[in-house]
C-alpha positions as CSV (number, residue, x, y, z in Angstrom):
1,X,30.8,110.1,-160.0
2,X,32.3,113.1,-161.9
3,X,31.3,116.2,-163.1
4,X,29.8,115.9,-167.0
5,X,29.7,117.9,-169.4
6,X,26.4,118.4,-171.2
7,X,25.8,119.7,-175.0
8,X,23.2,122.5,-173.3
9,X,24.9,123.1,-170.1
10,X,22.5,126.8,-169.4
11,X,21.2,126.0,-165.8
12,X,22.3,122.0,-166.1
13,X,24.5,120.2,-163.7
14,X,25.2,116.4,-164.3
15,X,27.3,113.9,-162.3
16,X,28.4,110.7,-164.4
17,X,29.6,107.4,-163.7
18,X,29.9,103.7,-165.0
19,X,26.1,103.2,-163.4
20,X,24.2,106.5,-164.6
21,X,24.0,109.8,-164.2
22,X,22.2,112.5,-161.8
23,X,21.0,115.2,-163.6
24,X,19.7,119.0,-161.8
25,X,18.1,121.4,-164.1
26,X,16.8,124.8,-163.1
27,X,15.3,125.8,-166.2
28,X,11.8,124.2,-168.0
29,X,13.5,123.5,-171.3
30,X,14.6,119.7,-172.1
31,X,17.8,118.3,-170.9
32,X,20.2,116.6,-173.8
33,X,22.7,114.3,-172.9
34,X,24.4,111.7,-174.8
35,X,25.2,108.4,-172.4
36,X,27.6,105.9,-172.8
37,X,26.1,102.8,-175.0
38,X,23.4,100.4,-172.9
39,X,20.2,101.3,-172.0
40,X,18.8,103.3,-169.5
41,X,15.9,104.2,-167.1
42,X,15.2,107.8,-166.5
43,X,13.4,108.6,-163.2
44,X,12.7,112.3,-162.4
45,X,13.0,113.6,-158.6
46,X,10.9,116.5,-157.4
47,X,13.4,118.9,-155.9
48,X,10.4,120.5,-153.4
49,X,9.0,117.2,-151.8
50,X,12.0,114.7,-153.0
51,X,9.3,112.5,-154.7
52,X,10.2,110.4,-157.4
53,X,7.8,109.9,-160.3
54,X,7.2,106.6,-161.9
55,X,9.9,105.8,-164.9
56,X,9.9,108.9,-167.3
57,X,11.1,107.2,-170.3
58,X,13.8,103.9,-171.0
59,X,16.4,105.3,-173.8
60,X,19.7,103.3,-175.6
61,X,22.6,104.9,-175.2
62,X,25.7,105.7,-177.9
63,X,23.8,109.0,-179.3
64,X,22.1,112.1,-178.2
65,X,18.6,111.6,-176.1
66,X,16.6,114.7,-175.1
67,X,14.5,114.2,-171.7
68,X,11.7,116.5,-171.8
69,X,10.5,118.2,-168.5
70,X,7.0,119.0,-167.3
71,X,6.3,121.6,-165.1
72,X,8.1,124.5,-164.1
73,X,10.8,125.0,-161.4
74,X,14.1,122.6,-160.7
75,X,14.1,119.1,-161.1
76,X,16.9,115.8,-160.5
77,X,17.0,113.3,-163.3
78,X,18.6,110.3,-162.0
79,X,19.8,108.3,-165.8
80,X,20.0,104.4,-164.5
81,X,21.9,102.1,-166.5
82,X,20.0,98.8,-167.0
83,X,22.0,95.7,-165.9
């Protein structure tokens, strides 16, 4: 994985590579990225207890998607490409 940039990068770090994406965002506000073309499974990771929550949302790739957070603090979205 490599370092990404994103279109809103204020308090968003993203790693990238041919099987998804990790995602850590300190802020509330919605995360935009634009992934390769497939599809893909977003899961989000609780940064206090390292839970993972039940698939967010599945998206296509090739254009811009905008994950939207609940809750306050930081959180890890780990974007899974679909085989």
């Amino acid at each position: 994985m490599k370092p990404v940039d994103l279109a809103d990068s204020n308090k968003v770090w993203a790693l990238g590579g041919p099987g998804g994406y990790i995602i850590y965002s300190e802020g509330a506000g919605p995360v935009k990225i634009e992934p390769g073309s497939g599809r893909y499974r977003i899961h989000r990771i609780h940064t206090r207890d390292g839970m993972m929550e039940k698939e967010v949302m599945t998206v296509k790739g090739g254009k811009m998607i905008e994950v939207p957070m609940t809750g306050k603090g930081p959180v890890v979205l780990w974007i899974e490409k679909s085989k």
